[in-house]
FIKOLZA-1660 file (N, C-alpha, C; in steps of 0.1 Angstrom, whole numbers, plus 5000, padded with zeros to 4 digits):
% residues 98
   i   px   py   pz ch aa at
   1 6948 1828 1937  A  X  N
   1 6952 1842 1937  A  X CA
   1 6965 1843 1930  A  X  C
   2 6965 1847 1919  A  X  N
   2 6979 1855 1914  A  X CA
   2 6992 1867 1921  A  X  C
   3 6999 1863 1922  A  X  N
   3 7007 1868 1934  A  X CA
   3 7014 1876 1926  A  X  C
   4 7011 1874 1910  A  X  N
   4 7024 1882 1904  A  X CA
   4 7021 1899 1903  A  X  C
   5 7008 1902 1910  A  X  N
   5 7000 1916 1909  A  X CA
   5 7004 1923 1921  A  X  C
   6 7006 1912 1932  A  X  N
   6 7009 1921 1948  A  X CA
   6 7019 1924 1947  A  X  C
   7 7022 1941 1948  A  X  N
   7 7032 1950 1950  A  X CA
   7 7043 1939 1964  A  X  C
   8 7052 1947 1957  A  X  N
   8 7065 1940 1968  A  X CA
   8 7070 1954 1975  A  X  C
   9 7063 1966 1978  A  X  N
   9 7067 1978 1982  A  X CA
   9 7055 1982 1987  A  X  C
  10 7054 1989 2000  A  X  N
  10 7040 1994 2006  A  X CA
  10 7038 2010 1999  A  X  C
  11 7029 2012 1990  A  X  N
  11 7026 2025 1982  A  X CA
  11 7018 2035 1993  A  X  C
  12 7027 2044 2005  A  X  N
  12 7007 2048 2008  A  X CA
  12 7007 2055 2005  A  X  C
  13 7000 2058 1991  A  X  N
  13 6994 2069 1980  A  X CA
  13 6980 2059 1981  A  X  C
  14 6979 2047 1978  A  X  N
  14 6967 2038 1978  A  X CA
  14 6962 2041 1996  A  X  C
  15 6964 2045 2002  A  X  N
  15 6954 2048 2015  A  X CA
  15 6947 2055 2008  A  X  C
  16 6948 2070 2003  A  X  N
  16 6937 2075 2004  A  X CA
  16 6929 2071 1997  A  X  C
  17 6927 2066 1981  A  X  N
  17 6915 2058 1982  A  X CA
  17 6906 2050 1989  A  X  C
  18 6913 2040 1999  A  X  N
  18 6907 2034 2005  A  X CA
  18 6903 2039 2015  A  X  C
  19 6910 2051 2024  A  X  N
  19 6900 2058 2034  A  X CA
  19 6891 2059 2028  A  X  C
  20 6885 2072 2018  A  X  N
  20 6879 2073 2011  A  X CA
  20 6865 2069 2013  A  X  C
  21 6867 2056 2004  A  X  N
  21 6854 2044 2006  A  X CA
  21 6850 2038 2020  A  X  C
  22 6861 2040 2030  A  X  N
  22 6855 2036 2044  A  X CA
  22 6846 2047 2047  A  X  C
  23 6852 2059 2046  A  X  N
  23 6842 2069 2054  A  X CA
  23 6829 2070 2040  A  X  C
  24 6828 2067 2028  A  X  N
  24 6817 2068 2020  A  X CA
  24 6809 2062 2024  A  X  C
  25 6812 2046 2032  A  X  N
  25 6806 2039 2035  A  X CA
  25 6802 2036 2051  A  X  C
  26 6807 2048 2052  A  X  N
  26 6799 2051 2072  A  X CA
  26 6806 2042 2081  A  X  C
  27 6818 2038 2075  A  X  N
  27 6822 2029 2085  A  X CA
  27 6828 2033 2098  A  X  C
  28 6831 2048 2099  A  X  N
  28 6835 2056 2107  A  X CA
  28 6823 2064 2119  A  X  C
  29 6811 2063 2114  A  X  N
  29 6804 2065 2122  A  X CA
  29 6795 2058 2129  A  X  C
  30 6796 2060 2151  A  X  N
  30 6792 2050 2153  A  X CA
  30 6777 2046 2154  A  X  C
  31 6775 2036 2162  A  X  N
  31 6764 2030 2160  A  X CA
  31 6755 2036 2170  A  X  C
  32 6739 2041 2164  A  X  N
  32 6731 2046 2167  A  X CA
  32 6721 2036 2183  A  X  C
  33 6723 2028 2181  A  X  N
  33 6717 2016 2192  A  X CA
  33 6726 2010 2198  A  X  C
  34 6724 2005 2210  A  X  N
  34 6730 1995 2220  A  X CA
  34 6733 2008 2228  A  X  C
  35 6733 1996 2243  A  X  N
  35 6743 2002 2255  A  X CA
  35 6752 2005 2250  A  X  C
  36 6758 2020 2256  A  X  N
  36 6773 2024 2252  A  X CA
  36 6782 2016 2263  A  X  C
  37 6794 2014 2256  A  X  N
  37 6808 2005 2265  A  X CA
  37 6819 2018 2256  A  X  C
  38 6826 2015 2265  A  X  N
  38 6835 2024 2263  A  X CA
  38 6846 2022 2270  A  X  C
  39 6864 2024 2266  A  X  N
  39 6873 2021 2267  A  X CA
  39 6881 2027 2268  A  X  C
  40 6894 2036 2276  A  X  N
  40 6906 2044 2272  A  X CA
  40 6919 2035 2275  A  X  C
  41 6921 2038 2261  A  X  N
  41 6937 2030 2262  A  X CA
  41 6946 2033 2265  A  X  C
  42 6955 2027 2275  A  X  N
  42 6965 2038 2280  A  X CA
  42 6974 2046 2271  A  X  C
  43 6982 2054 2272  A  X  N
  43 6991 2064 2264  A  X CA
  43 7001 2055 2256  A  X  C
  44 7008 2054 2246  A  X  N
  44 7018 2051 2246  A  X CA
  44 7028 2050 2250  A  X  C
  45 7038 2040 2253  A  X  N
  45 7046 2033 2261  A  X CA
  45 7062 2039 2255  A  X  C
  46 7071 2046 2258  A  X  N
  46 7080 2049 2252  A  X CA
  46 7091 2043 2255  A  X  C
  47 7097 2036 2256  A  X  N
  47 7104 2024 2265  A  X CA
  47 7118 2027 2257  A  X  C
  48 7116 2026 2244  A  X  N
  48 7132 2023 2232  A  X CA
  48 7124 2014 2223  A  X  C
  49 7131 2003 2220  A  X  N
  49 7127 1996 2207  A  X CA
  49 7112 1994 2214  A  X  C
  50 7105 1988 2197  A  X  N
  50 7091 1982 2199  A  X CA
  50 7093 1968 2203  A  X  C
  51 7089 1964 2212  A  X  N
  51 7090 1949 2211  A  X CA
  51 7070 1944 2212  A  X  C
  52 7068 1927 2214  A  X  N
  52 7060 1920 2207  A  X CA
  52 7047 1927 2222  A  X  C
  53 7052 1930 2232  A  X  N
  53 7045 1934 2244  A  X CA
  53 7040 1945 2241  A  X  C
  54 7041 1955 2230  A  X  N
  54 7036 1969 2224  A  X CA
  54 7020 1964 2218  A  X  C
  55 7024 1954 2208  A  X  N
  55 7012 1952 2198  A  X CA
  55 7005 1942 2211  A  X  C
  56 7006 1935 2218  A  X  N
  56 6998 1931 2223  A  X CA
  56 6987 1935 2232  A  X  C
  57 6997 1949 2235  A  X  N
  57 6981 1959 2245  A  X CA
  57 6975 1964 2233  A  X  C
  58 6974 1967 2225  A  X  N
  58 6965 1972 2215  A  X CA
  58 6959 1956 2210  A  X  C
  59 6963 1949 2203  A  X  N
  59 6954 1936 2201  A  X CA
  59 6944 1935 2213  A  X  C
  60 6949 1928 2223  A  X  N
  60 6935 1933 2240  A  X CA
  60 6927 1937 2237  A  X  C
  61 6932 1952 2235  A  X  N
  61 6918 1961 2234  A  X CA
  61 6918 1962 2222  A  X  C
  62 6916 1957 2208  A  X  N
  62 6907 1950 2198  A  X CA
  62 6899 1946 2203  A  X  C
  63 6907 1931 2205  A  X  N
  63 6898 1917 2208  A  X CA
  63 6883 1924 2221  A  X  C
  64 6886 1931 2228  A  X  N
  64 6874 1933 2237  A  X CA
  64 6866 1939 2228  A  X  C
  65 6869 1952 2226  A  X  N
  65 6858 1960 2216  A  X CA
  65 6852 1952 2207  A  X  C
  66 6860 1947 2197  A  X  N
  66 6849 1939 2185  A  X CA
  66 6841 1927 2196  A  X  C
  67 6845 1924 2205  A  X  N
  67 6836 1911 2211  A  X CA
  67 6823 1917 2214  A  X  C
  68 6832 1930 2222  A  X  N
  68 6816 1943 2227  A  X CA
  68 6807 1944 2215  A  X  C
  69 6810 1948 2205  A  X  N
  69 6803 1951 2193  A  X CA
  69 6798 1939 2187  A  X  C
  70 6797 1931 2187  A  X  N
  70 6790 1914 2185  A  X CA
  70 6782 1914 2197  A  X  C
  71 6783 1920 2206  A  X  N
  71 6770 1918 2218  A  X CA
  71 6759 1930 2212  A  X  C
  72 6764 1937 2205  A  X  N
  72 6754 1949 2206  A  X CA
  72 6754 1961 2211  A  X  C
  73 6770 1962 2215  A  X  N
  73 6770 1972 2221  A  X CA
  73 6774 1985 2209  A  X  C
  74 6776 1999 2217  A  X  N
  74 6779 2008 2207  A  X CA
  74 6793 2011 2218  A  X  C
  75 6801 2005 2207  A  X  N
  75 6820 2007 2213  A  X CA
  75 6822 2023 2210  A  X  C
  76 6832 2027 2220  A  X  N
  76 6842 2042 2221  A  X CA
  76 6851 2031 2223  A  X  C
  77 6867 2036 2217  A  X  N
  77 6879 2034 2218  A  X CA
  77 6882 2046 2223  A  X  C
  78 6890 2051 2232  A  X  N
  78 6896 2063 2235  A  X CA
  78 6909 2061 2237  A  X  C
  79 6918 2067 2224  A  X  N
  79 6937 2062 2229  A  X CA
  79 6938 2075 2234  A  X  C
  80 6946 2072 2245  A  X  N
  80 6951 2079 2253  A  X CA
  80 6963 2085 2247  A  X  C
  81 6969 2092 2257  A  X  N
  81 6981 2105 2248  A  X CA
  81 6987 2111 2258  A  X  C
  82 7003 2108 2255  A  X  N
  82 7009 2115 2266  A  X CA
  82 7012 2131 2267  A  X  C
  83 7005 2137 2271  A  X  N
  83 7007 2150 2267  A  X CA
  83 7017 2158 2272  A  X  C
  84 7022 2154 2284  A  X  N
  84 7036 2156 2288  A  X CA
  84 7051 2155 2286  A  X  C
  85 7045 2139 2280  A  X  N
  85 7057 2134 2272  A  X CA
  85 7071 2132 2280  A  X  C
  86 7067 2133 2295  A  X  N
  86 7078 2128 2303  A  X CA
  86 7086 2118 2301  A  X  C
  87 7079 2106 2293  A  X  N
  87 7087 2095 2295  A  X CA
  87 7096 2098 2284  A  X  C
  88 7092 2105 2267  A  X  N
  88 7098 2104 2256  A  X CA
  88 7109 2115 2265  A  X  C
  89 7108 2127 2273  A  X  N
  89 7120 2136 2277  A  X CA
  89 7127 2124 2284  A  X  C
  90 7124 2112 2290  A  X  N
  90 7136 2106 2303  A  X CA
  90 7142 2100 2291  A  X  C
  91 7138 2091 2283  A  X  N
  91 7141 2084 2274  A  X CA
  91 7154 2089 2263  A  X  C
  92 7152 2101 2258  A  X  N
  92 7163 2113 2252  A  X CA
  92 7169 2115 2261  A  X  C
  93 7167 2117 2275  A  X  N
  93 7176 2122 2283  A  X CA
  93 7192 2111 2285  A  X  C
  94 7185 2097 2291  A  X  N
  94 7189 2083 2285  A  X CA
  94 7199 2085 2277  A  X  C
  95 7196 2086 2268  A  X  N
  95 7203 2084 2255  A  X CA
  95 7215 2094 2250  A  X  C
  96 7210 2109 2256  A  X  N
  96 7221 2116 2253  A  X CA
  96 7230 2114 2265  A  X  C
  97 7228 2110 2275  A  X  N
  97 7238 2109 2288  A  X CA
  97 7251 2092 2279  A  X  C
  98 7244 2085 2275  A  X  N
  98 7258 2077 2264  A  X CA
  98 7267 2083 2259  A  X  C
% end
């Protein structure tokens, strides 16, 4: 691989083509057969910084779904949403009380 082509800067103007070709290519729509499984992930976590315990509830619930979908199943992901947003109001609250 020639390395001297890979951008040293993340451009995202190049997403939209590549969405693009995902949804051309149905990747976005689910699968017509199998038992449905299905999954809601909890809301986001608003704690302060991101730490390595953030990405790993979402990897989880990856790693289950694609296993589901290797059995045959027809995967829902459902992310959840804080619609209250209590924790991000305690969290500001937090922070302006410094």
């Amino acid at each position: 691989m020639n390395t001297e082509n890979i951008p040293t800067r993340y451009d995202h103007t190049d997403e939209s083509s590549v969405y693009d070709q995902w949804e051309a290519a149905g990747l976005f729509k689910p699968a017509e057969t199998g038992e449905p499984f299905s999954m809601i992930m909890p809301p986001p976590n608003v704690t302060g910084d991101l730490h390595l315990g953030h990405g790993l509830t979402y990897a989880v619930h990856d790693v289950i779904a694609r296993y589901m979908r290797r059995r045959g199943k027809s995967v829902l992901i459902l992310p959840g949403a804080d619609h209250a947003a209590i924790a991000v109001q305690a969290l500001v609250e937090k922070k302006i009380q410094k």
